[in-house]
C-alpha positions as CSV (number, residue, x, y, z in Angstrom):
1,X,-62.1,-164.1,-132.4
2,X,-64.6,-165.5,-135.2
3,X,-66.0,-162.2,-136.8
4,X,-69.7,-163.4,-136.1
5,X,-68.6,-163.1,-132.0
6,X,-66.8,-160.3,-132.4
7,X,-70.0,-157.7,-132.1
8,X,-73.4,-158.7,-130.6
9,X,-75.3,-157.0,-134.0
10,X,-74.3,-159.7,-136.0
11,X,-74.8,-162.6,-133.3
12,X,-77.9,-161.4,-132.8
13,X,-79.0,-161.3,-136.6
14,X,-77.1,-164.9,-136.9
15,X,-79.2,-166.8,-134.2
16,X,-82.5,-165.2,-135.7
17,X,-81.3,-167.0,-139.4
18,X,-80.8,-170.4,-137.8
19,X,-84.0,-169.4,-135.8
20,X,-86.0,-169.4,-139.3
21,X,-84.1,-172.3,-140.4
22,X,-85.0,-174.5,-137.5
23,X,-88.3,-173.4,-138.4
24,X,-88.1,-174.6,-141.9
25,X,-86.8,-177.9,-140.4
26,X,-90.3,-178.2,-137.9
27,X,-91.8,-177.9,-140.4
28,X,-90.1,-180.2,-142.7
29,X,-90.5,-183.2,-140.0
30,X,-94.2,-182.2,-139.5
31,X,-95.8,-181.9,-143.0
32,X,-93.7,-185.6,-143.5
33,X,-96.1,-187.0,-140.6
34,X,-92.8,-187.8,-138.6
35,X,-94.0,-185.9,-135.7
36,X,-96.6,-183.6,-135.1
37,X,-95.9,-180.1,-134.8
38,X,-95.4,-179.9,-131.0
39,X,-92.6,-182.5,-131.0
40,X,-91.3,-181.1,-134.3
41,X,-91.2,-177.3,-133.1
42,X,-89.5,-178.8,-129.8
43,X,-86.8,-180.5,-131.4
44,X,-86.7,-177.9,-134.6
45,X,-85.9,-174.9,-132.9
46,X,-83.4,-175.4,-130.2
47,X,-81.4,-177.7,-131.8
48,X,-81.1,-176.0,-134.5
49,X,-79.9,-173.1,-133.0
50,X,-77.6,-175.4,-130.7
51,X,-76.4,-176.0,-134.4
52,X,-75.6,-172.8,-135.3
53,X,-73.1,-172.4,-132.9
54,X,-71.1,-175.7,-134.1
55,X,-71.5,-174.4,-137.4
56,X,-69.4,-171.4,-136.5
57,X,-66.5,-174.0,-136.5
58,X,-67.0,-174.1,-140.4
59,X,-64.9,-170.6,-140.3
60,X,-61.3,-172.4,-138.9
61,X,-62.5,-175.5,-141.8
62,X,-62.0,-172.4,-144.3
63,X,-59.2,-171.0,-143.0
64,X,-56.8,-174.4,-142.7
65,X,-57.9,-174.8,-146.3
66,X,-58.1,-171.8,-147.9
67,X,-58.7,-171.8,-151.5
68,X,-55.8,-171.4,-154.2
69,X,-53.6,-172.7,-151.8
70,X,-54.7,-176.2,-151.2
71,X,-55.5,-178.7,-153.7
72,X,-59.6,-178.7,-154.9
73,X,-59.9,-182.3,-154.2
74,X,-58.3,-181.5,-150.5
75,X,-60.8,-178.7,-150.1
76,X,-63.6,-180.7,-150.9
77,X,-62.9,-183.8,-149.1
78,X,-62.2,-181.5,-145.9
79,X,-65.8,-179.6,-146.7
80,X,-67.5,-183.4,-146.6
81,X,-66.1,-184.4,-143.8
82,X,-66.3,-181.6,-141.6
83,X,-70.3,-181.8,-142.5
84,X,-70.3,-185.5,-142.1
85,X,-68.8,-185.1,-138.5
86,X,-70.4,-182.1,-137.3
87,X,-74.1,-183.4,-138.6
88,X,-73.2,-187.1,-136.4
89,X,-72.6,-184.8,-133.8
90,X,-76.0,-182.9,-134.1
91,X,-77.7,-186.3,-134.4
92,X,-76.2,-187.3,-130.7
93,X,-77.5,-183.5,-129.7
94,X,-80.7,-184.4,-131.0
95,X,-81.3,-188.0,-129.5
96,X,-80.4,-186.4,-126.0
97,X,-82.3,-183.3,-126.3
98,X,-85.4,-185.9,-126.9
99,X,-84.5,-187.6,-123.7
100,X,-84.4,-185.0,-121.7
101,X,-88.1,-184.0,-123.1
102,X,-89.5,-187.4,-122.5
103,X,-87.7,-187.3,-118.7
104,X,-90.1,-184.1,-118.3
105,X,-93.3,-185.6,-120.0
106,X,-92.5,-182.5,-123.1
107,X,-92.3,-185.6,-125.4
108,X,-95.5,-186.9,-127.4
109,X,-93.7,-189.7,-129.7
110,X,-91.6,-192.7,-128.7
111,X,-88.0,-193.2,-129.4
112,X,-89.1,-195.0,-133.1
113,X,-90.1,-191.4,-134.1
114,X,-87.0,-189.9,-133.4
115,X,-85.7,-192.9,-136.0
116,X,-87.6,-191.6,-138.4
117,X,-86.7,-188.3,-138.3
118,X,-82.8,-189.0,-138.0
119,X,-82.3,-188.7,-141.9
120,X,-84.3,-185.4,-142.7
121,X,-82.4,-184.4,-139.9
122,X,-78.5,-185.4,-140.7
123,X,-79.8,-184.3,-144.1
124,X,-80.6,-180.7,-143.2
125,X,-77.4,-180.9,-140.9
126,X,-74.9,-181.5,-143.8
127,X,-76.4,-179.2,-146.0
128,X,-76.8,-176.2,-143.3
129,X,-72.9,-177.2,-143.0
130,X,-71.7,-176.6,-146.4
131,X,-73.3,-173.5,-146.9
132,X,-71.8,-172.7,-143.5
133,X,-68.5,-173.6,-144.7
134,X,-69.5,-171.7,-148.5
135,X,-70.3,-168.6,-146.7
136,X,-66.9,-168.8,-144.5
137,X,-65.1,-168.8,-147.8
138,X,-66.9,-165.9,-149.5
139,X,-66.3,-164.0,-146.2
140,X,-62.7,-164.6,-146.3
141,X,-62.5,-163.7,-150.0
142,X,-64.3,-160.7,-149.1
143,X,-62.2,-159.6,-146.4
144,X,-59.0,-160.5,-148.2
145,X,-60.0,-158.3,-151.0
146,X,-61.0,-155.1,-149.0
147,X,-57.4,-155.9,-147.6
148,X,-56.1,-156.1,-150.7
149,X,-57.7,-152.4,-151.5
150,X,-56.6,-151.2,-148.0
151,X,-53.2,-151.8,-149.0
152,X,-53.6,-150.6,-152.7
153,X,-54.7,-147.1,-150.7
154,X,-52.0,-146.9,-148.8
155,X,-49.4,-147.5,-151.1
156,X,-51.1,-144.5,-153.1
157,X,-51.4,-142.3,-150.6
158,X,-47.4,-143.2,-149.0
159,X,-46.3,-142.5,-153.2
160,X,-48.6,-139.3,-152.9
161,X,-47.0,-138.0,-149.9
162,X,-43.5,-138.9,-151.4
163,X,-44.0,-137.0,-154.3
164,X,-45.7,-133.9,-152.7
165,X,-42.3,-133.4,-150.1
166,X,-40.4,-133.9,-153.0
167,X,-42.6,-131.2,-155.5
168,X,-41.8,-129.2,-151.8
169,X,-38.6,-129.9,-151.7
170,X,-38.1,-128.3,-154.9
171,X,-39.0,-124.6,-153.8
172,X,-36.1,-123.9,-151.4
173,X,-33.1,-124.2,-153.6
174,X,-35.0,-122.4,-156.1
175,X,-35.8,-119.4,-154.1
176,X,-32.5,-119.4,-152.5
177,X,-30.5,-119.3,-155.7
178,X,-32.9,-116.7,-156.9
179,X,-32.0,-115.0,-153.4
180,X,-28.2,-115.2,-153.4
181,X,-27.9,-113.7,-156.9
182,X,-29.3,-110.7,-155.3
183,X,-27.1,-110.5,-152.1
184,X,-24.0,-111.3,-154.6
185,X,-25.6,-108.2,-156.7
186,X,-25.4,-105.8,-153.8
187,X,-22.1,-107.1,-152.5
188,X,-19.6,-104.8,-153.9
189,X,-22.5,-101.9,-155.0
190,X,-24.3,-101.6,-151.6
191,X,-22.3,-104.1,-148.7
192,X,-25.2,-102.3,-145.9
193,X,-27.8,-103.0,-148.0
194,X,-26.6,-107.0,-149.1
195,X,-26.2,-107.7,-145.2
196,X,-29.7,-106.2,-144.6
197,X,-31.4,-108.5,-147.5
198,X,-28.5,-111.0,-145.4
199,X,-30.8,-110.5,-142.3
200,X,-34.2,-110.2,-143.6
201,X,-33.5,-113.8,-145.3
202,X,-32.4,-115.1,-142.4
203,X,-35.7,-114.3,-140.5
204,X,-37.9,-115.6,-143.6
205,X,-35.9,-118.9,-144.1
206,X,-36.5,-119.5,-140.1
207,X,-40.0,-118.7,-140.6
208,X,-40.1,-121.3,-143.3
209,X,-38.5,-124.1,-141.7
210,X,-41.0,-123.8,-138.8
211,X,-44.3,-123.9,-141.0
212,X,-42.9,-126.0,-144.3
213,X,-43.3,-128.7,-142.1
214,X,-46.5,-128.9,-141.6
215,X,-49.0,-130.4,-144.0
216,X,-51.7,-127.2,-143.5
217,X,-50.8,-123.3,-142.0
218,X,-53.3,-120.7,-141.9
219,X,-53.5,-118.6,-144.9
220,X,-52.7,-116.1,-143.1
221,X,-49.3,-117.1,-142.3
222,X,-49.0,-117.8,-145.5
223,X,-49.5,-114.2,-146.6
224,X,-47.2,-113.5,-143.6
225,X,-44.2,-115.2,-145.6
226,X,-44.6,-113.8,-148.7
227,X,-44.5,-110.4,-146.9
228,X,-41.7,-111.3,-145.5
229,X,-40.5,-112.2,-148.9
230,X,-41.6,-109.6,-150.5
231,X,-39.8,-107.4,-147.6
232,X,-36.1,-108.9,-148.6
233,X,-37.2,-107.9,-152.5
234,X,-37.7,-104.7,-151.5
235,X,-34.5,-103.8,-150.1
236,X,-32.9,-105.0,-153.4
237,X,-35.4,-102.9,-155.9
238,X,-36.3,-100.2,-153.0
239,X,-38.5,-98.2,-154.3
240,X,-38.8,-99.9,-157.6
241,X,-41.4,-102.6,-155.7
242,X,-44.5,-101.6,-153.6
243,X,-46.4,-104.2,-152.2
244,X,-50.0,-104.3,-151.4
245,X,-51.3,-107.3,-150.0
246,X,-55.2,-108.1,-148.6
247,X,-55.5,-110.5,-145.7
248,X,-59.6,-110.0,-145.1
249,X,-61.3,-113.5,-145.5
250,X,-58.6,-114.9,-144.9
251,X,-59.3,-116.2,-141.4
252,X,-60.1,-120.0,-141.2
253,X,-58.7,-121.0,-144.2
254,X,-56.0,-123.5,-144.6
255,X,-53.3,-124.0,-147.0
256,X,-50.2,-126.1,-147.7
257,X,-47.1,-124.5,-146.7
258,X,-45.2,-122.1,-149.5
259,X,-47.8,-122.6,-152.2
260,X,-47.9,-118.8,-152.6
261,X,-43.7,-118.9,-152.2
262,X,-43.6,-119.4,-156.6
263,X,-46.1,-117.0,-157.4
264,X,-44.7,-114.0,-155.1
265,X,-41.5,-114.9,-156.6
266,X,-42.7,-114.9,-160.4
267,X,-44.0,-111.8,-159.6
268,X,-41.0,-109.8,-158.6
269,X,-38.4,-111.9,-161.0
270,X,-40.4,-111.8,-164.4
271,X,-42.7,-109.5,-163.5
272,X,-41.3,-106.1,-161.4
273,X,-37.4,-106.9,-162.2
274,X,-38.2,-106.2,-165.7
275,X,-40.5,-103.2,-165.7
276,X,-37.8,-99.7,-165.7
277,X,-40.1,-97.7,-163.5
278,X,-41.0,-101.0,-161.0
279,X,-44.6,-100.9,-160.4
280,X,-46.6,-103.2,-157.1
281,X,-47.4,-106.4,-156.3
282,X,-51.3,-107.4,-155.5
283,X,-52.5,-110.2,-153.6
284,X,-55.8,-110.8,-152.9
285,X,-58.2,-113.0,-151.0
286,X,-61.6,-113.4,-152.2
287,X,-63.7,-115.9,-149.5
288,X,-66.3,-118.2,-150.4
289,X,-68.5,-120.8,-149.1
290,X,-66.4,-124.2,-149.7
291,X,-63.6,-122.4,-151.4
292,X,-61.3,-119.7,-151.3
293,X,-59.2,-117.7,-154.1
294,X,-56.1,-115.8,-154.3
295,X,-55.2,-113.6,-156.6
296,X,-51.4,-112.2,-157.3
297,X,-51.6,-109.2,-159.7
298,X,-48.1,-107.7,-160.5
299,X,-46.7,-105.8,-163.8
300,X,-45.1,-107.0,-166.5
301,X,-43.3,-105.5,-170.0
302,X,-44.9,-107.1,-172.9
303,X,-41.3,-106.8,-174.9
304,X,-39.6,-108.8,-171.9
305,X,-37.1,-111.7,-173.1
306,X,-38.6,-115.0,-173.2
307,X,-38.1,-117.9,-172.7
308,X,-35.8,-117.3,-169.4
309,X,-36.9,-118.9,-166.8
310,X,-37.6,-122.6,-166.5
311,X,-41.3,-122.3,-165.0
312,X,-40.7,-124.2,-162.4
313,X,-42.6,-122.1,-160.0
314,X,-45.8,-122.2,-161.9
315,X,-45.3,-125.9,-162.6
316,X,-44.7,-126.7,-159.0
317,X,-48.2,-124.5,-158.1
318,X,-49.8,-126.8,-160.2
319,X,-48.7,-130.0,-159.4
320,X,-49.0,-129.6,-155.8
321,X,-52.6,-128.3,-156.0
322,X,-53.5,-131.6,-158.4
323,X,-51.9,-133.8,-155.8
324,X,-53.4,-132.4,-152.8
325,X,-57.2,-131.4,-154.7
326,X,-57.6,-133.1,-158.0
327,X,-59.9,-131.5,-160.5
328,X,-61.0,-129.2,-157.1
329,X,-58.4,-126.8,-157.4
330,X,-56.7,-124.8,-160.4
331,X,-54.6,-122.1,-160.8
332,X,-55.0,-119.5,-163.9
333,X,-52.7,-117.1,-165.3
334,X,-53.8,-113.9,-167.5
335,X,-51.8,-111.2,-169.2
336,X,-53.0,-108.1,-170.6
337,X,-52.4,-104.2,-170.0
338,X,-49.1,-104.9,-168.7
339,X,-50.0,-107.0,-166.0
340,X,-49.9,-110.6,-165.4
341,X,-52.2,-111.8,-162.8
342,X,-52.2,-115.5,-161.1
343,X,-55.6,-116.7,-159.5
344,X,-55.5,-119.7,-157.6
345,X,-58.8,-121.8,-156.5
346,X,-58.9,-124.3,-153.8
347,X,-61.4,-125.6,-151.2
348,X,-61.5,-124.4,-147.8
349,X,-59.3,-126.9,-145.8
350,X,-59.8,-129.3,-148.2
């Protein structure tokens, strides 16, 4: 359907232009002394209206010729001729519009006015054509190029989404390798203890295969995984790891799935793991208007070895956050007095 049809707001604001335009044409015929303004207003306004509507055809001109695909000259010549057609057309409108008004006595002039007017009229009709037929084109190039942008988008957000399931992708085998070091640890020392943490991963890896796929969980299932997480770390340090985690203002707030999954782990593998007398993990939620912030507070030994993990956890936090947030969301990590502490910042269901 031709877009000026396809909603009543812009037919009407299109028959009030060719309304003012077959007002400039009245008075065009007028102040020439062709006709006097009665005659001049009757003819002016409904043909030119009348007009308007042929004039739509100027949209399927542009389109069987659309620029940088047909030849200039082609374009052109088509352009001329469409005018040339459609303005004989609106002259044959015109001379039996004026024979209807003489049949109902609406008519002052004879037929010789109505020769005298003929070329101010095909005049106006192949210009008002051509700027039909000029606006046609800019309104194709215009809605070609917000195409063009539509698609642009959605190949950006299609590569985004690609490259936030892969950056998700990335946290299983990492925290299951991390997790299978520690059943193989407990094998031979502790076999009850190994099929425990056996269990207890069982039940967080089916927890996590029923939220990872979703683009937002509450935050407080979140929190509710890395308890659970936090619970298979504990059967391996026992009473080496305490945990202490704080779920008020937490309610309403959305996250992606396993952001916290790193930090907890970070926590416990460079952070408890290498303390002698263990020490707890801290997680926080601090609630805001537009935002919310989590804190993960944990110990650490300054004299630790360096340098052994690959920070893949951090870098992943980071990553996904920019991907998801932009400049909107950060996370920070401090250490001092023996404990490293991760704060992460992110809009409320953003």
């Amino acid at each position: 359907m031709h877009p000026i049809l396809a909603r009543p707001g812009r037919l009407a604001a299109y028959v009030v232009i060719w309304l003012l335009l077959g007002a400039l044409l009245a008075a065009l015929l007028a102040l020439q002394g062709v006709l006097t303004w009665r005659d001049a207003l009757a003819l002016g306004l409904p043909m030119t209206i009348a007009y308007g509507f042929l004039c739509l055809s100027a949209w399927y001109v542009t389109r069987g010729s659309p620029v940088g695909r047909t030849a200039a000259i082609r374009v052109v010549a088509t352009a001329l001729a469409a005018a040339a057609i459609s303005s004989a057309l609106w002259l044959v409108m015109a001379r039996g519009w004026i024979a209807l008004l003489r049949a109902l006595g609406q008519w002052s002039g004879g037929i010789g006015s109505f020769r005298a007017s003929a070329p101010t009229v095909a005049g106006f009709g192949v210009l008002l054509y051509l700027l039909a037929i000029a606006m046609s084109y800019l309104a194709t190039a215009f809605e070609a190029s917000q195409e063009a942008e539509r698609r642009g988008l959605g190949l950006q957000i299609l590569a985004r989404e690609a490259e936030l399931r892969a950056l998700r992708a990335q946290i299983d085998p990492h925290f299951l390798f991390n997790s299978l070091q520690s059943i193989s640890a407990l094998i031979t020392a502790d076999p009850a203890t190994a099929r425990r943490m056996c269990l207890l991963l069982a039940d967080f890896l089916r927890e996590t295969l029923a939220l990872g796929a979703r683009d937002r969980i509450p935050l407080a299932s979140e929190l509710a995984l890395a308890r659970r997480f936090l619970a298979v770390e504990q059967v391996r340090f026992g009473d080496r790891l305490h945990v202490d985690i704080g779920t008020e203002g937490a309610d309403g707030c959305d996250v992606p799935p396993l952001l916290l999954q790193p930090l907890v782990e970070n926590a416990v593998t460079h952070g408890v793991a290498h303390v002698l007398e263990g020490g707890d993990v801290r997680i926080r939620v601090e609630r805001h208007a537009a935002s919310v912030a989590i804190t993960i507070d944990n110990p650490c030994d300054p004299d630790r070895p360096v340098g052994r993990g690959t920070g893949l956890g951090l870098r992943n936090v980071r990553e996904r956050l920019r991907r998801l947030y932009g400049a909107d969301a950060v996370l920070r990590t401090d250490e001092s007095g023996g404990r490293f502490v991760a704060r992460l910042e992110m809009p409320i269901n953003g």
